[in-house]
C-alpha positions as CSV (number, residue, x, y, z in Angstrom):
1,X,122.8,159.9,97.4
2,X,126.5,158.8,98.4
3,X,129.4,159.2,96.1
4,X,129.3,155.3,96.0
5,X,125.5,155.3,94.8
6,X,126.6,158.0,92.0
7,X,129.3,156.0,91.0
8,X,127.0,153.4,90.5
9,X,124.3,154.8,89.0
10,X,126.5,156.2,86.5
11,X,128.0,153.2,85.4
12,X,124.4,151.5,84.9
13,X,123.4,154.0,83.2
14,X,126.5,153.7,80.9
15,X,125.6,150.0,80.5
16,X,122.3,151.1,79.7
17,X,122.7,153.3,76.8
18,X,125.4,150.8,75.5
19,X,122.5,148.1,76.0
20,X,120.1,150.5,73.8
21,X,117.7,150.7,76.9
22,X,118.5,154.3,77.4
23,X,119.2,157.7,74.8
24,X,122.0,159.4,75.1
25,X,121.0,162.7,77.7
26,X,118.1,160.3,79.3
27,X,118.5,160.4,83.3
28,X,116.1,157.4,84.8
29,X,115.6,156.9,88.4
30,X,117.3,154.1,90.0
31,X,116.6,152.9,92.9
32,X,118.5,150.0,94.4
33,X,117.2,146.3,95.0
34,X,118.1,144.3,98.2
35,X,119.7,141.0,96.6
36,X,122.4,138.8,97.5
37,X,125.9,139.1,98.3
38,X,127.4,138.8,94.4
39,X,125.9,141.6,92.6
40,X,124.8,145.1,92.7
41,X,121.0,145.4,91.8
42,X,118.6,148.4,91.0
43,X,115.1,149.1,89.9
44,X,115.4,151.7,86.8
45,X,112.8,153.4,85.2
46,X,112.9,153.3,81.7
47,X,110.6,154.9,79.3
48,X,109.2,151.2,78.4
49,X,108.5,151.1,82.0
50,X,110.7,149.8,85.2
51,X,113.4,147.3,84.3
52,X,116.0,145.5,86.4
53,X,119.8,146.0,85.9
54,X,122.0,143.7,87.5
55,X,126.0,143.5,87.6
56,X,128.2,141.5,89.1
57,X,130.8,142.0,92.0
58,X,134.0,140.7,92.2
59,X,134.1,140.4,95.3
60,X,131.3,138.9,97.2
61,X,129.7,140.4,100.3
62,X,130.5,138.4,103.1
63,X,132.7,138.1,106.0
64,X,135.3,135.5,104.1
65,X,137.7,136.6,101.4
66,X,135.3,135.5,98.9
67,X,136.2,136.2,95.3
68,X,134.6,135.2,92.3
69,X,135.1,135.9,88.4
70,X,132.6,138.7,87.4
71,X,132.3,137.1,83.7
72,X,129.7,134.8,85.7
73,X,126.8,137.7,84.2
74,X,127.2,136.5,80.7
75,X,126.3,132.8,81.8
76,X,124.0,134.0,84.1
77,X,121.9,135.6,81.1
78,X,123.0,132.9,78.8
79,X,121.5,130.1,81.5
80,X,118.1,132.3,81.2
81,X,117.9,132.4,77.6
82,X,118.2,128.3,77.6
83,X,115.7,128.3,80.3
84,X,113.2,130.7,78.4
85,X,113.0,127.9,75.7
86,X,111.9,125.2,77.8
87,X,110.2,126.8,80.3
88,X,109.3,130.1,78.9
89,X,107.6,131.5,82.0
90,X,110.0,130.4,84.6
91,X,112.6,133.1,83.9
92,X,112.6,136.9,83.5
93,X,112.7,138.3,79.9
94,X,116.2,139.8,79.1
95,X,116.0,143.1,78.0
96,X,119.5,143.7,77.3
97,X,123.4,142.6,77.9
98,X,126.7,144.8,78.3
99,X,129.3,141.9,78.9
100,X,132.2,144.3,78.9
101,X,130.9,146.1,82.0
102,X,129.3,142.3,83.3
103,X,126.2,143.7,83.2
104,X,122.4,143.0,82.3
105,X,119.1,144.1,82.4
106,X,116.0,141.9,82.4
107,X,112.1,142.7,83.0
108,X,111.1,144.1,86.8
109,X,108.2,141.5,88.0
110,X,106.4,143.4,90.4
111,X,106.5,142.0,94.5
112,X,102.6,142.2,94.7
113,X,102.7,139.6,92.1
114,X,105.7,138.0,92.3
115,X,106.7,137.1,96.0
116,X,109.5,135.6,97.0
117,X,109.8,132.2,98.4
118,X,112.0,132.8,101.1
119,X,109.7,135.2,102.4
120,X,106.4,133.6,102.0
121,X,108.2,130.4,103.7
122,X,109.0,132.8,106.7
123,X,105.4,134.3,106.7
124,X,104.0,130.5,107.3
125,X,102.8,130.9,103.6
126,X,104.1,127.1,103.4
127,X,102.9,125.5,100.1
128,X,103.7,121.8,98.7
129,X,102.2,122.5,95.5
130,X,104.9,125.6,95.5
131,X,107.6,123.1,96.3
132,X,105.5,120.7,93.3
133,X,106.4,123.4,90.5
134,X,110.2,123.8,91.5
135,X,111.1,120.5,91.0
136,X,109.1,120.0,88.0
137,X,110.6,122.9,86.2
138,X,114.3,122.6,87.3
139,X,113.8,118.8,85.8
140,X,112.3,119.7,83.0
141,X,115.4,122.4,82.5
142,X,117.4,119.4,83.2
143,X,115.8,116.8,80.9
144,X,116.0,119.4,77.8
145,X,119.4,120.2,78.6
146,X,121.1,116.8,79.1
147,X,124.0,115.2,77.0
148,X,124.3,118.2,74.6
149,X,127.5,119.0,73.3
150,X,126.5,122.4,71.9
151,X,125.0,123.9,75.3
152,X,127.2,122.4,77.2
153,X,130.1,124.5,75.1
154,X,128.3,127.7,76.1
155,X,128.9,127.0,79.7
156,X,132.8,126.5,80.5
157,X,132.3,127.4,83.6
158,X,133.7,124.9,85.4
159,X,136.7,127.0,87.6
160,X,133.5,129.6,88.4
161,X,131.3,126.7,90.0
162,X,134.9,125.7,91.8
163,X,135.1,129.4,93.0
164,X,131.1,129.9,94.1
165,X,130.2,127.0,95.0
166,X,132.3,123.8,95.5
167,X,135.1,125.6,97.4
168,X,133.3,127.9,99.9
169,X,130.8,125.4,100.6
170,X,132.7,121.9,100.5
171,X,136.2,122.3,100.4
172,X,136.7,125.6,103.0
173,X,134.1,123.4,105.5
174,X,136.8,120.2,104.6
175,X,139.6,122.5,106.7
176,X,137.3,123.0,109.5
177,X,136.1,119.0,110.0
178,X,139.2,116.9,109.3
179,X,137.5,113.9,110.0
180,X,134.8,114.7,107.3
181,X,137.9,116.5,105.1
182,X,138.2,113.8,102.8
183,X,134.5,112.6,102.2
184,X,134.5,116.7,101.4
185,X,137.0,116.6,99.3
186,X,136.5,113.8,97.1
187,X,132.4,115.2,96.9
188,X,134.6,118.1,95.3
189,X,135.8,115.9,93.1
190,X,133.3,114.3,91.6
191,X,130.9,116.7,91.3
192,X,133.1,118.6,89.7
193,X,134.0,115.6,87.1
194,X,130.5,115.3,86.3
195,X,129.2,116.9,82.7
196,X,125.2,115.9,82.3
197,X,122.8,119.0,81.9
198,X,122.7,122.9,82.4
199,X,122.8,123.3,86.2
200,X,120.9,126.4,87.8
201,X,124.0,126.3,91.0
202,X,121.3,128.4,93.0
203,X,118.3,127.4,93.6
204,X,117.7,128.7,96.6
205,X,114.4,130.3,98.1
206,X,115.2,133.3,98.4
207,X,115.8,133.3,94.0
208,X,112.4,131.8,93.4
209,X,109.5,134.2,93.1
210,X,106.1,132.4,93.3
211,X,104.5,133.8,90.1
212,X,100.8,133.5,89.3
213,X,102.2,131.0,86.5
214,X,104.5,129.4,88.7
215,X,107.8,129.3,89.9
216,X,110.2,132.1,88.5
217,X,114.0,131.9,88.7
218,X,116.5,134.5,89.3
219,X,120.2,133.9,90.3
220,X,121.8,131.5,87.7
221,X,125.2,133.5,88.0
222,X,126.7,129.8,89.1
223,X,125.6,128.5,85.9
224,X,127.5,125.1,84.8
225,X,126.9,122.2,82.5
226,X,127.6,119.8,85.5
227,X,125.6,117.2,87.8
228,X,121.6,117.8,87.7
229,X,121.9,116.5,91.4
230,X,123.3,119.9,92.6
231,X,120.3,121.8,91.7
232,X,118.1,119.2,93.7
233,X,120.2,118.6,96.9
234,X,120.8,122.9,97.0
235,X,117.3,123.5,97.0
236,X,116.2,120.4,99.6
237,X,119.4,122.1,102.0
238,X,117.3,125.1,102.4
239,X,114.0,122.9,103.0
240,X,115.8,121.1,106.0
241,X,117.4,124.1,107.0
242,X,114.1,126.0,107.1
243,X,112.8,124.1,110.4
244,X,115.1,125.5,112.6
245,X,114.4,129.1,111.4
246,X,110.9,128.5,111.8
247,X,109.4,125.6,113.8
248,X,106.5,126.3,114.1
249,X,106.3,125.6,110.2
250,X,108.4,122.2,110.4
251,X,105.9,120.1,109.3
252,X,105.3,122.3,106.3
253,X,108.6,122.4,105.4
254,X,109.4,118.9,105.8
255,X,106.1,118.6,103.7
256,X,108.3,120.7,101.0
257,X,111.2,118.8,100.8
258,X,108.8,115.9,100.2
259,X,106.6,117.3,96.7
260,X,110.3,119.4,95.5
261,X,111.9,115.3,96.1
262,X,109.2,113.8,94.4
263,X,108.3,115.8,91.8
264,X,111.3,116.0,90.6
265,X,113.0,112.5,90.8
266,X,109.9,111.3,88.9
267,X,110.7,113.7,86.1
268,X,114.3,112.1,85.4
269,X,114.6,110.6,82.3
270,X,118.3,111.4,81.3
271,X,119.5,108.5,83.9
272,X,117.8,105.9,86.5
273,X,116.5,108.4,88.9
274,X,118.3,106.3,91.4
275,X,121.4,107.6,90.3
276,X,120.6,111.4,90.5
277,X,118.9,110.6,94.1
278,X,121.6,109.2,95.2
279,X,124.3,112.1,94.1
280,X,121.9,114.3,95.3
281,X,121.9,112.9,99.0
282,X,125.4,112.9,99.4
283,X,125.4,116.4,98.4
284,X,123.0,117.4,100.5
285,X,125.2,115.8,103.3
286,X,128.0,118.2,102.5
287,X,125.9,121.1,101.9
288,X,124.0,120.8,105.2
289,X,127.6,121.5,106.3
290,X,128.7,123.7,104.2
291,X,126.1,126.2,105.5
292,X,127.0,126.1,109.1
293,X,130.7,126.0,108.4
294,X,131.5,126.9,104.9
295,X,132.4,130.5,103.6
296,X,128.6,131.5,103.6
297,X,126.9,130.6,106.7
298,X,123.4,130.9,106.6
299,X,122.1,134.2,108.2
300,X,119.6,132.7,110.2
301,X,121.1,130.2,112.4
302,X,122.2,132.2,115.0
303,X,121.8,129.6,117.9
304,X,124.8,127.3,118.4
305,X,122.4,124.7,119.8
306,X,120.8,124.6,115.9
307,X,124.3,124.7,114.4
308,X,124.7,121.8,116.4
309,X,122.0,120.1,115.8
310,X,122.8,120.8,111.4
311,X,126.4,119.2,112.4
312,X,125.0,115.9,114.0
313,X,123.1,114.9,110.9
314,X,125.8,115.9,108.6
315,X,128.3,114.4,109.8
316,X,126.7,111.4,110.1
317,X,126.0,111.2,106.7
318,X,129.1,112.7,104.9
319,X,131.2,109.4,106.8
320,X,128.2,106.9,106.3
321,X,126.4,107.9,103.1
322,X,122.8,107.5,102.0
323,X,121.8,106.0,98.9
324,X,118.0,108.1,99.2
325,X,116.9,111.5,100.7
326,X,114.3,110.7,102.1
327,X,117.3,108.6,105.6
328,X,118.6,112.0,105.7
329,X,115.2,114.2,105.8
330,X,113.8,111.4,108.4
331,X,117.3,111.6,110.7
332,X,116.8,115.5,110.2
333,X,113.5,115.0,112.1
334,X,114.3,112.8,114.5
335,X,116.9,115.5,115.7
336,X,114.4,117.8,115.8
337,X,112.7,116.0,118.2
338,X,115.1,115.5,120.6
């Protein structure tokens, strides 16, 4: 074990005892989880059986100077225990909170049972009905959530989306494209202007596990009482994004972005759905080039020829916008093609 390792093993376990979790002289085995890029993440073996402890970094790990507030954790757990009322088995239980060291821990859900999207997506294991449940749950997060004052206080959270999301992904990719810079920049705008529901911020494969009751989500640390339409264009970017990582599995994926589109848009009942689909598309312009030439590139696109390809259609449609999805998911596959 590194000196690094000790260090943090030692400061879970701190956390852990303050949470309750632990006794005083108790020495679990930790072993660490591959996650993301914002938090440290381990596997811990508590007397009540394995847990997952999870606390946030403030800075995150990636090539950009990419800070972010670590205070994120509290909303991150507070965004579950909203979720766990509507949707009770699309979120981990939380087993515990220590917000003066940002820290967590929640229930460990076992990889045999609980894959993870990303992964089955790579595998070919390429599921609408997968794609079906996502939408329907976010929405239905949504729906319960919308035009509440007193949720909505929980989450002021707006200058943490601003640092996790809206700059590195919008407004760093504005400097790089000044021709697209102030489409970017007024997308930044308003989004960020925008108070209707209790936005997930990352709903990304690789934070959905495909329970045997459904979809589960992990991530929320961009948590935000902001547009609805983030959560739906975020999750259609990795869709799109997807055929180029695999193509082989296009069709499948493409087949995705269809059932995650439909099911959700025909759950809105806060606003015309018209509305949300059409926030949502001009988002997903942006995004789409946000993860090309934002702060947080996505790992996969190595080729410049599919970097390319992501540019063409974004472009397009950050100067000339779309009122649906479904003129940017059929441009996406014409560019496919070529």
């Amino acid at each position: 074990m590194s000196a690094a390792d000790a260090s943090d093993n030692s400061a879970f376990l701190a956390a852990l005892e303050r949470m309750g979790l632990v006794a005083p002289g108790e020495a679990p085995a930790f072993t660490p989880l591959a996650g993301g890029v914002s938090s440290d993440i381990c596997r811990v073996e508590l007397a009540s059986g394995p847990a997952c402890v999870k606390r946030a970094l403030p800075r995150l790990k990636v090539a950009a100077d990419w800070q972010a507030p670590v205070e994120r954790n509290r909303f991150e757990v507070a965004w579950m225990r909203e979720a766990a009322k509507v949707v009770p088995q699309a979120v981990p239980a939380v087993l515990g909170e220590d917000a003066a060291a940002c820290a967590f821990a929640m229930a460990f859900l076992e990889p045999a049972l609980y894959p993870v999207w990303k992964e089955q997506l790579r595998d070919g294991v390429v599921e609408p009905a997968t794609a079906v449940e996502v939408g329907s749950r976010i929405a239905a997060i949504h729906n319960a959530t919308a035009n509440n004052a007193a949720i909505a206080a929980q989450f002021p959270t707006d200058a943490i989306f601003f640092s996790i999301r809206l700059e590195p992904y919008l407004a760093a990719t504005a400097q790089r494209h000044a021709d697209c810079a102030q489409a970017l920049d007024r997308l930044v705008t308003t989004t960020a202007a925008r108070h209707v529901a209790l936005v997930h911020g990352d709903v990304s494969p690789k934070n959905i596990l495909a329970g045997p009751d459904g979809p589960v989500f992990l991530d929320a640390e961009c948590a935000w009482y902001g547009d609805p339409a983030f959560d739906l264009a975020f999750c259609l970017n990795h869709m799109l994004l997807k055929c180029l990582w695999r193509p082989q599995w296009r069709a499948g994926y493409l087949a995705c972005f269809d059932a995650l589109a439909g099911s959700y848009l025909d759950a809105v009942r806060w606003e015309p759905r018209e509305a949300v689909e059409q926030r949502a598309a001009h988002l997903l312009a942006g995004l789409l080039l946000g993860r090309v030439d934002g702060k947080s590139p996505v790992e996969y696109l190595n080729a410049e020829a599919g970097r390319e390809k992501v540019r063409q259609v974004a472009r397009h449609f950050l100067l000339e916008p779309a009122a649906r999805l479904q003129a940017i998911r059929d441009a996406w596959e014409r560019e496919l093609a070529k």
